[in-house]
C-alpha positions as CSV (number, residue, x, y, z in Angstrom):
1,X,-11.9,-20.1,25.9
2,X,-14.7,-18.2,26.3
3,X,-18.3,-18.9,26.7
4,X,-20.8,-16.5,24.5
5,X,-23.9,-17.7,26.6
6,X,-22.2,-16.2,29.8
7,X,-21.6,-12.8,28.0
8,X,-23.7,-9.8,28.7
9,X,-25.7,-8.9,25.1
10,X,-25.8,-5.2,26.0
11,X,-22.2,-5.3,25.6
12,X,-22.0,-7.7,22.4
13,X,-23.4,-5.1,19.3
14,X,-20.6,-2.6,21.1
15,X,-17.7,-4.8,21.0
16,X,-18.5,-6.3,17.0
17,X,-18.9,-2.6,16.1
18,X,-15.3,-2.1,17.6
19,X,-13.6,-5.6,16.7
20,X,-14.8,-5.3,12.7
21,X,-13.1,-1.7,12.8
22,X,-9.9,-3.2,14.7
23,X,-9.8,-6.5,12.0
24,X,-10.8,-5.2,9.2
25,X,-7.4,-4.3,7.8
26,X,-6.6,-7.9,8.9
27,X,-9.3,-9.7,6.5
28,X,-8.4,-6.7,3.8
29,X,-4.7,-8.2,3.8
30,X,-6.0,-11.8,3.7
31,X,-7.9,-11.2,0.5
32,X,-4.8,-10.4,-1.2
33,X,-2.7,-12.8,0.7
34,X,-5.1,-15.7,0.1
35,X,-4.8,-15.9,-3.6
36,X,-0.5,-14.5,-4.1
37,X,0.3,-16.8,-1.1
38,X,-2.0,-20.0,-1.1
39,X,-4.3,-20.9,-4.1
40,X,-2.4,-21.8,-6.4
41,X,-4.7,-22.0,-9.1
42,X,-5.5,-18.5,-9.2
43,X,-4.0,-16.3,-12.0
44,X,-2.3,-14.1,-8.9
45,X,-0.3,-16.4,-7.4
46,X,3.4,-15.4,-6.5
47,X,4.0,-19.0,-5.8
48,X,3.4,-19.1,-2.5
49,X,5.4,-18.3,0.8
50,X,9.2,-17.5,1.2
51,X,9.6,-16.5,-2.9
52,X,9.1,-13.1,-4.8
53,X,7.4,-11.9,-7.9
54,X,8.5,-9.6,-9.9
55,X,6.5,-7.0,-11.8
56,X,9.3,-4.9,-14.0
57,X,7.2,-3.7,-16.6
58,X,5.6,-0.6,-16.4
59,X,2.0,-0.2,-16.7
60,X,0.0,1.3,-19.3
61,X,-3.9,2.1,-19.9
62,X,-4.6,-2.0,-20.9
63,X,-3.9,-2.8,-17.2
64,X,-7.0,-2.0,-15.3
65,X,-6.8,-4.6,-12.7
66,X,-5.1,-2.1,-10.0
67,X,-6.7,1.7,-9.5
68,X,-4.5,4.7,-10.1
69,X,-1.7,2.3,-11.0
70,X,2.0,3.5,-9.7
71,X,4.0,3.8,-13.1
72,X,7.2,5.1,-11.0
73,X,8.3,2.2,-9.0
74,X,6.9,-1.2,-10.6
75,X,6.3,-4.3,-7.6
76,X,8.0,-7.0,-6.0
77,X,5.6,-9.2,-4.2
78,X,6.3,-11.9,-1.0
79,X,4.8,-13.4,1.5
80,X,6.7,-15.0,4.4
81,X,5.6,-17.9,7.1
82,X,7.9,-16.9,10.3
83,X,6.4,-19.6,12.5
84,X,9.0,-22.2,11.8
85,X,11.9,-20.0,11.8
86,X,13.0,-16.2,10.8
87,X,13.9,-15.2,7.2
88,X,16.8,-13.3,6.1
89,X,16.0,-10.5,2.6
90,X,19.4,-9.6,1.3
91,X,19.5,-6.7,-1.6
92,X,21.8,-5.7,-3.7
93,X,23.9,-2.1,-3.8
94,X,22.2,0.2,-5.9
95,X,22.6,3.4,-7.1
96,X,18.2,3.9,-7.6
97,X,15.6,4.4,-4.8
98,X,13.9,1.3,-3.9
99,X,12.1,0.2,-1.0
100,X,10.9,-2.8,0.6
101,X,8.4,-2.7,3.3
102,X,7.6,-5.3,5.7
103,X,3.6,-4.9,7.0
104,X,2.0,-7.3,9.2
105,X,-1.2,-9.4,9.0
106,X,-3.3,-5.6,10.5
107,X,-0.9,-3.7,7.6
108,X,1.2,-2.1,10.4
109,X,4.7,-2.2,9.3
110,X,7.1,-3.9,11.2
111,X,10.3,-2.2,8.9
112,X,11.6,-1.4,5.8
113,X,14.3,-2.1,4.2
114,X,15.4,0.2,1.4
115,X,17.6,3.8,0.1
116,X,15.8,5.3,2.6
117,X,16.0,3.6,5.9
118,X,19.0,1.3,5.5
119,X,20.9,2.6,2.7
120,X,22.1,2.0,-1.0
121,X,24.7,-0.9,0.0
122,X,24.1,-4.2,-0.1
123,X,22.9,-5.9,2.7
124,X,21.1,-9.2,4.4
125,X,18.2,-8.7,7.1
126,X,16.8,-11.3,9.4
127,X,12.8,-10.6,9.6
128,X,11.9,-12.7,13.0
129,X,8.8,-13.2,14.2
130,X,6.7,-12.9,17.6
131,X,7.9,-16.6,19.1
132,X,11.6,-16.6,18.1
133,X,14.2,-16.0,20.8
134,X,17.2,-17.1,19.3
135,X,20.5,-14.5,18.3
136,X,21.1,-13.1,15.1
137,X,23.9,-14.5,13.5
138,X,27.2,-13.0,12.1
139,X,27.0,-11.3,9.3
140,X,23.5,-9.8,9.5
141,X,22.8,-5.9,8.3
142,X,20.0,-5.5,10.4
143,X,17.1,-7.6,12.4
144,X,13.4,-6.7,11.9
145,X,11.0,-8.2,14.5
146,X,7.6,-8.6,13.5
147,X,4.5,-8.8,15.9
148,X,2.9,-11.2,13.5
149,X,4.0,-14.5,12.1
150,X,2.6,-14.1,8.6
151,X,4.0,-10.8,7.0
152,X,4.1,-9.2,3.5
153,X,6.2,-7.5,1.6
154,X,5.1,-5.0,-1.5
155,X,8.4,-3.9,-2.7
156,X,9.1,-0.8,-5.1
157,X,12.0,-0.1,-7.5
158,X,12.5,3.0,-9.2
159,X,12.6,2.2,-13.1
160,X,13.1,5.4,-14.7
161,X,12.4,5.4,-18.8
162,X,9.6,2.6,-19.9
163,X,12.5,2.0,-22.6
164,X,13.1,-2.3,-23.2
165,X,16.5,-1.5,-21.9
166,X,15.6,0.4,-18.4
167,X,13.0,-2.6,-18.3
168,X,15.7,-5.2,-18.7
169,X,18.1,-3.1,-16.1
170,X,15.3,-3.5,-13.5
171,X,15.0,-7.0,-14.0
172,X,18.5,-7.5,-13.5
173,X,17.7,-5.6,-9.5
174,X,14.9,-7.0,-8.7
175,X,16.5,-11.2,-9.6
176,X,19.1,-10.2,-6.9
177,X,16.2,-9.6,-4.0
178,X,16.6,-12.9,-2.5
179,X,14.3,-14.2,0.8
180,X,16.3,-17.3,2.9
181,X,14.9,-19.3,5.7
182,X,17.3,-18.5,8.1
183,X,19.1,-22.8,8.4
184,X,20.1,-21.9,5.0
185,X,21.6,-18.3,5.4
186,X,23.6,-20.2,8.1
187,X,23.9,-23.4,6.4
188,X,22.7,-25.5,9.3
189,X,19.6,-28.1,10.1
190,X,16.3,-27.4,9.1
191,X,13.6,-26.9,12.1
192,X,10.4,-28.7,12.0
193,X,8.5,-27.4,10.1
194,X,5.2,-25.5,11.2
195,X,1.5,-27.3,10.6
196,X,-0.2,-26.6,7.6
197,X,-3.1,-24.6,8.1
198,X,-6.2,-25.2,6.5
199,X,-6.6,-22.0,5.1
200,X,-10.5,-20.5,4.8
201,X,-11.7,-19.8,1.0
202,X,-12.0,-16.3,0.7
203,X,-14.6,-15.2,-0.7
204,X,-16.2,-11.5,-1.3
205,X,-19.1,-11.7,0.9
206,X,-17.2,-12.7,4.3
207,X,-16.9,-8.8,5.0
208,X,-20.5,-7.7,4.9
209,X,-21.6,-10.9,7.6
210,X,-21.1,-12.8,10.7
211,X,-18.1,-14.8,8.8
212,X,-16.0,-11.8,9.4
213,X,-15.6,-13.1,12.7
214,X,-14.4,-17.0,11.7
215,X,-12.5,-15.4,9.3
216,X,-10.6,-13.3,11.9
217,X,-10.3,-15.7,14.4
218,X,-8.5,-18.0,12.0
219,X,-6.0,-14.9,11.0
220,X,-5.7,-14.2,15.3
221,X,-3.9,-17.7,15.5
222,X,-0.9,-15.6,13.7
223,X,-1.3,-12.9,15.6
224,X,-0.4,-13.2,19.3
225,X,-2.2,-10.4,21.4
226,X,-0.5,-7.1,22.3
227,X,-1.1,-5.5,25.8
228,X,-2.6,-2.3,23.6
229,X,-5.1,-4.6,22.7
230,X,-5.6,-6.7,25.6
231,X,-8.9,-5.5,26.6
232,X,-10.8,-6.0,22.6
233,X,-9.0,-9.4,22.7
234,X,-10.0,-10.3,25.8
235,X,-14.1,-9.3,25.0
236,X,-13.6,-11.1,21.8
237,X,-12.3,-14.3,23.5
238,X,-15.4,-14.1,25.5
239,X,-17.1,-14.2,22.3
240,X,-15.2,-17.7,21.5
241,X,-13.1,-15.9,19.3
242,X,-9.9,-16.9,20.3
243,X,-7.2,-17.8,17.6
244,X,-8.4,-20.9,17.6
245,X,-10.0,-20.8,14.3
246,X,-13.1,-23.0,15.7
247,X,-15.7,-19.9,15.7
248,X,-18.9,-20.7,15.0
249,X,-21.5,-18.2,14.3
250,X,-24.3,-21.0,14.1
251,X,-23.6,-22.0,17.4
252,X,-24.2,-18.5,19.2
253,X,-27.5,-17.9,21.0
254,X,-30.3,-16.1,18.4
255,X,-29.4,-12.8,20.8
256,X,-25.8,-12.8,20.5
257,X,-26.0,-13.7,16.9
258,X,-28.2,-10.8,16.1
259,X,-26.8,-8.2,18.3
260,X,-23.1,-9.0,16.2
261,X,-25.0,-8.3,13.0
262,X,-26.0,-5.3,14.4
263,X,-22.7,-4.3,15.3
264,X,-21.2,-5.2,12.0
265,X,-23.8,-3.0,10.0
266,X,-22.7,-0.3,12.8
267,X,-19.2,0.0,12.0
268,X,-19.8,-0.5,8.1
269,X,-21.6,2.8,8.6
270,X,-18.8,4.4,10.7
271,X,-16.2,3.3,8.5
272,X,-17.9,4.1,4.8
273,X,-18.2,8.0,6.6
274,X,-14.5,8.2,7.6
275,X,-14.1,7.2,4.1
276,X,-16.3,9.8,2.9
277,X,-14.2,12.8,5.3
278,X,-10.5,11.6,4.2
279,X,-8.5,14.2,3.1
280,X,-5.3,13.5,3.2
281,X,-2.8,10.2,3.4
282,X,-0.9,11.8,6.2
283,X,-0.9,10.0,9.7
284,X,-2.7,6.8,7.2
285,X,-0.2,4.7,7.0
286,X,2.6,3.8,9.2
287,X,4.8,1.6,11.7
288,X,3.0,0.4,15.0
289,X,4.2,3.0,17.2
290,X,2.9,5.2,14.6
291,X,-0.6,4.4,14.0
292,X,-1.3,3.7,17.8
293,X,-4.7,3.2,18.8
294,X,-6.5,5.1,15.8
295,X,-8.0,1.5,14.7
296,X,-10.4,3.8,12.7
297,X,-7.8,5.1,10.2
298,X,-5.9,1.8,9.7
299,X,-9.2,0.7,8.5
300,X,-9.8,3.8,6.4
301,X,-6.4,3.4,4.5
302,X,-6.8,-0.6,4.0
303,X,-10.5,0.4,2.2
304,X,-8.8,3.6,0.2
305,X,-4.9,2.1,-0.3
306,X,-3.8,-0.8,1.0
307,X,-0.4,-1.1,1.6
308,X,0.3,2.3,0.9
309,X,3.1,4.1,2.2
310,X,4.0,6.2,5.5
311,X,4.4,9.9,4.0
312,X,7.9,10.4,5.0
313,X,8.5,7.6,2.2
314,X,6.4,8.6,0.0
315,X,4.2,12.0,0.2
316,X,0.8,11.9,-1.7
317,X,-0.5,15.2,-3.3
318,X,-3.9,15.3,-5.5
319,X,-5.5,17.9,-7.9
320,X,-9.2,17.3,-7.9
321,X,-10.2,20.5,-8.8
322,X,-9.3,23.1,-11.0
323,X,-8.5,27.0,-10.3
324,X,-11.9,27.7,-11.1
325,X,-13.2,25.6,-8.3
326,X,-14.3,22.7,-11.3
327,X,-14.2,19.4,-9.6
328,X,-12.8,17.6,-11.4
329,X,-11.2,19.2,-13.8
330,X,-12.3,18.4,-17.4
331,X,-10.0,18.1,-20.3
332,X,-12.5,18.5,-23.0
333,X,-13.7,22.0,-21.4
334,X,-9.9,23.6,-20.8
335,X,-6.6,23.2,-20.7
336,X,-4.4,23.8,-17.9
337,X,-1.1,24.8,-16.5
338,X,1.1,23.6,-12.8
339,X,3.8,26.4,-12.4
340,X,6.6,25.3,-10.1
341,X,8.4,29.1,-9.4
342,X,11.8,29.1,-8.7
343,X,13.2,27.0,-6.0
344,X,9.7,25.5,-5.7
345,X,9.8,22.2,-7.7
346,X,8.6,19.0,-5.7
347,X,11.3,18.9,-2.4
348,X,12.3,15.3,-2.7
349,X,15.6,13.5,-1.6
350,X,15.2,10.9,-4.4
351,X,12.3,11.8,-7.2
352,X,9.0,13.0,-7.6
353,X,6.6,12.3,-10.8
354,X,2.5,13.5,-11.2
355,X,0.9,10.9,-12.9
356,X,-2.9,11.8,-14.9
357,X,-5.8,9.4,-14.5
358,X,-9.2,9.2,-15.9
359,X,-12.2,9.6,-13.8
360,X,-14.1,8.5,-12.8
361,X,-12.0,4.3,-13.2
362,X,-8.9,5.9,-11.8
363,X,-6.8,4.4,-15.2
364,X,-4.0,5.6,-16.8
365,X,-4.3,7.9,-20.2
366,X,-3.6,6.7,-23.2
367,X,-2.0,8.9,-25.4
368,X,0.3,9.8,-28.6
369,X,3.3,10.4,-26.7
370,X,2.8,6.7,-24.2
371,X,3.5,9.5,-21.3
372,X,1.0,8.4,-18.6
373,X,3.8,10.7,-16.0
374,X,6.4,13.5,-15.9
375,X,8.7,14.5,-13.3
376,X,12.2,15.2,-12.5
377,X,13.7,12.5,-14.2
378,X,11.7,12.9,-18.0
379,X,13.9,13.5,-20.2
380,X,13.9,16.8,-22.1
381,X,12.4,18.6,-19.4
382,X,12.0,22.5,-20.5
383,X,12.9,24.7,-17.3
384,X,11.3,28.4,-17.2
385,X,13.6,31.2,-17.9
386,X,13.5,32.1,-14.2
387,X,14.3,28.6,-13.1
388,X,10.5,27.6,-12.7
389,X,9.1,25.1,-14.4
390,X,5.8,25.1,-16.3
391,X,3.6,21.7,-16.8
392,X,1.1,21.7,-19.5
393,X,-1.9,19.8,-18.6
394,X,-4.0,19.3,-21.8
395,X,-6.0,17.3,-24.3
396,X,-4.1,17.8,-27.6
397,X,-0.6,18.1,-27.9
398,X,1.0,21.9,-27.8
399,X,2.1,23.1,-30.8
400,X,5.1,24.5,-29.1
401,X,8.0,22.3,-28.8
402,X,9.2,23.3,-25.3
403,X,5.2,23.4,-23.8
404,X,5.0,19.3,-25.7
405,X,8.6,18.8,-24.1
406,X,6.5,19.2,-21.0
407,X,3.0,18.2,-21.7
408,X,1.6,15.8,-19.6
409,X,-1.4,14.4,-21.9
410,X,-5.2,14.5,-20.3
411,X,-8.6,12.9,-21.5
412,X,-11.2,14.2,-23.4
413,X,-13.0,14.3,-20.2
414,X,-12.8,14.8,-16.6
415,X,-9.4,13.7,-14.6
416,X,-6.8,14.0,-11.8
417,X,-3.5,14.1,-11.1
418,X,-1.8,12.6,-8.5
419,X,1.9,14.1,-6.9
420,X,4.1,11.4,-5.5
421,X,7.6,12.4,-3.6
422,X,9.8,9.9,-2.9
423,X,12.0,10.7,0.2
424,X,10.4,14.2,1.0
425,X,11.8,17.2,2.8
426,X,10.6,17.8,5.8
427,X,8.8,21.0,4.2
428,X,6.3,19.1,2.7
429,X,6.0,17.0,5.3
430,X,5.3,19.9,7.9
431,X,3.2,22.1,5.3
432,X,5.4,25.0,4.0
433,X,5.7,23.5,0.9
434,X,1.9,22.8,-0.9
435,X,0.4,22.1,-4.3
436,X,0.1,25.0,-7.1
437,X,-2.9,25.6,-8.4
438,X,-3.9,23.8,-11.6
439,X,-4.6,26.8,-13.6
440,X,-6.9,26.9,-16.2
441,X,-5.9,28.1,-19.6
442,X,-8.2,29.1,-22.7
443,X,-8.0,25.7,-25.3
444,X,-4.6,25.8,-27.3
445,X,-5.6,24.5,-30.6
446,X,-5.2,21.5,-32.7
447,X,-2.2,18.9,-32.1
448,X,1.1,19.9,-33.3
């Protein structure tokens, strides 16, 4: 227990600036967890902890509550509580990616399980958390161990055709996910269970202010300190911010108080310019080991895409500007072509898609054709007569039949288009595979 009287106020605006970078992913994760996992009367709720909910239908331009929504791999959503005892996830065999990753209260992951990492055959994993010591038992695929005791999972399954029937096929998957305290995996007593917290209201403005700090000090309670972070810790304990949840920005000194503010609106600053000089996903996202120290660009990634994927999952590509050098790219001004030569399609160990989106809301398209993406797996797909393969980016449908079999319908204004590979080669992941140009083309005329 710390005593902020005691503490040195050079050194407080220094360490706020560095401890809102550090928790900022922490209070990012709690503004989704708060309303899934614990209000119950909001319209998110999954239910609470230890179930999931499942989102099989696809989305389309009516759903605008998520930005540049992922129409490849619709959601599973669960939060688990590990403080009274481990979990075990079991999946099913399947023949389809899928993937369901495990991140912790900062959005490191702790694992995944999915086609990927542990395979296409069915399976049961025991996720344990920070205080358990016990031994797996029999039968287990796999154990996950999680530095944090409250952890999330954002699953993804592939779903293929929007059809009723690939809808209903999904369904079927994702009802045979199933998340077990681990007394009834084993069918034996039940441990006490863990307190209740009293869980803090979230509300919008707790980022921008002081109540960052009893915010985080509440979430540190879950989050036992790691010697890579001993030293922040340690200054923030100082501060009285402890894990005990009993922060009390009123009770500071005037000094302290204001030197914390000052800190704050410091690395608000810092991170809205990281922000600003993102270029790439790569290195963003990741396990522990692989995000190290770089508190900076786990902050970055919570603002830009929480929960997003490491890149040798999932490998992000973008076209923000045209082969003209128009940013962005405007489908009332031109149309465009992607030419894939041969042998130069998307490297990818399950599927890739490019998805269109309206700028500047980030939405799907809507369209004649309901296509919002096209990849590998749409059907009717026209190769070139060299083995290429030629996307049509445009406004109105072609009037050719093999350019509409591959038209991936714009706006009637400006756009992007976003490249997802799931399970990528290593070329992309090293650079000797890139992005084509999007090439612009003269307008094509009126709709077929």
């Amino acid at each position: 227990m710390g005593n902020p009287a005691l503490v040195d106020p050079a050194t407080v605006r220094a360490t706020a600036a560095e401890a809102w970078i550090w928790g900022y992913p922490l209070l990012e994760n709690y503004r989704t967890l708060y309303p899934q996992a614990v209000d119950d009367a909001d319209p998110r709720h999954v239910g609470g902890f230890g179930v999931f909910q499942h989102y099989p239908q696809p989305s389309t331009p009516a759903n605008t509550d998520v930005v540049t929504p992922n129409n490849d791999t619709p959601y599973s959503w669960a939060w688990l509580d590990l403080r009274a005892e481990p979990w075990v996830v079991s999946v099913p065999a399947e023949d389809r990616y899928y993937v369901l990753p495990l991140h912790e209260l900062d959005t490191a992951y702790a694992g995944f399980i999915g086609a990927r990492t542990t395979g296409q055959e069915a399976g049961d994993y025991l996720v344990a958390g920070p205080g358990w010591q016990g031994a797996a038992p029999d039968g287990v695929s796999g154990v996950i161990r999680t530095a944090t005791e409250l952890i999330g999972i954002v699953g993804r399954t592939y779903l293929g055709a929007s059809s009723p029937e690939a809808v209903e096929e999904l369904k079927e998957i994702q009802q045979q996910y199933r998340l077990r305290p681990l007394h009834a995996y084993t069918d034996t007593p039940a441990p006490p269970p863990a307190p209740n917290p009293v869980w803090p209201v979230w509300r919008e403005e707790v980022l921008g202010g002081i109540e960052f700090f009893s915010f985080l000090d509440f979430l540190l309670g879950f989050f036992p300190a790691l010697p890579a972070d001993a030293d922040l810790r340690g200054r923030l304990t100082d501060l009285g911010i402890d894990g005990r949840g009993e922060f009390e920005p009123a009770a500071l000194p005037i000094g302290t108080r204001a030197e914390i503010e000052r800190g704050i609106a410091d690395a608000r600053a810092e991170l809205d310019r990281a922000a600003e000089e993102l270029t790439s996903s790569a290195g963003a996202f990741g396990t522990r080991e692989q995000l190290g120290a770089r508190y900076l660009t786990r902050a970055v990634a919570a603002m830009k895409g929480l929960y997003g994927l490491p890149t040798e999952e999932a490998w992000y590509g973008v076209w923000e500007t045209d082969s003209e050098g128009n940013h962005p790219p405007n489908g009332s001004d031109h149309d465009f072509v992607l030419r894939f030569g041969p042998g130069e399609t998307p490297p990818v160990r399950f599927f890739w898609s490019a998805t269109m989106y309206s700028l500047p809301d980030r939405m799907l398209v809507d369209n004649t054709l309901d296509r919002y993406s096209i990849g590998d797996r749409t059907p009717g797909l026209v190769h070139d007569p060299d083995g290429g393969l030629t996307l049509h980016i445009r406004h109105k449908r072609p009037a050719d039949a093999e350019h509409s079999a591959n038209w991936l319908p714009a706006p009637d204004g400006p756009f992007t288009v976003v490249l997802r590979l799931y399970g990528p080669a290593e070329s992309a992941l090293d650079g000797r595979w890139g992005l084509p140009p999007l090439t612009v083309r003269a307008p094509g005329g009126d709709p077929a």
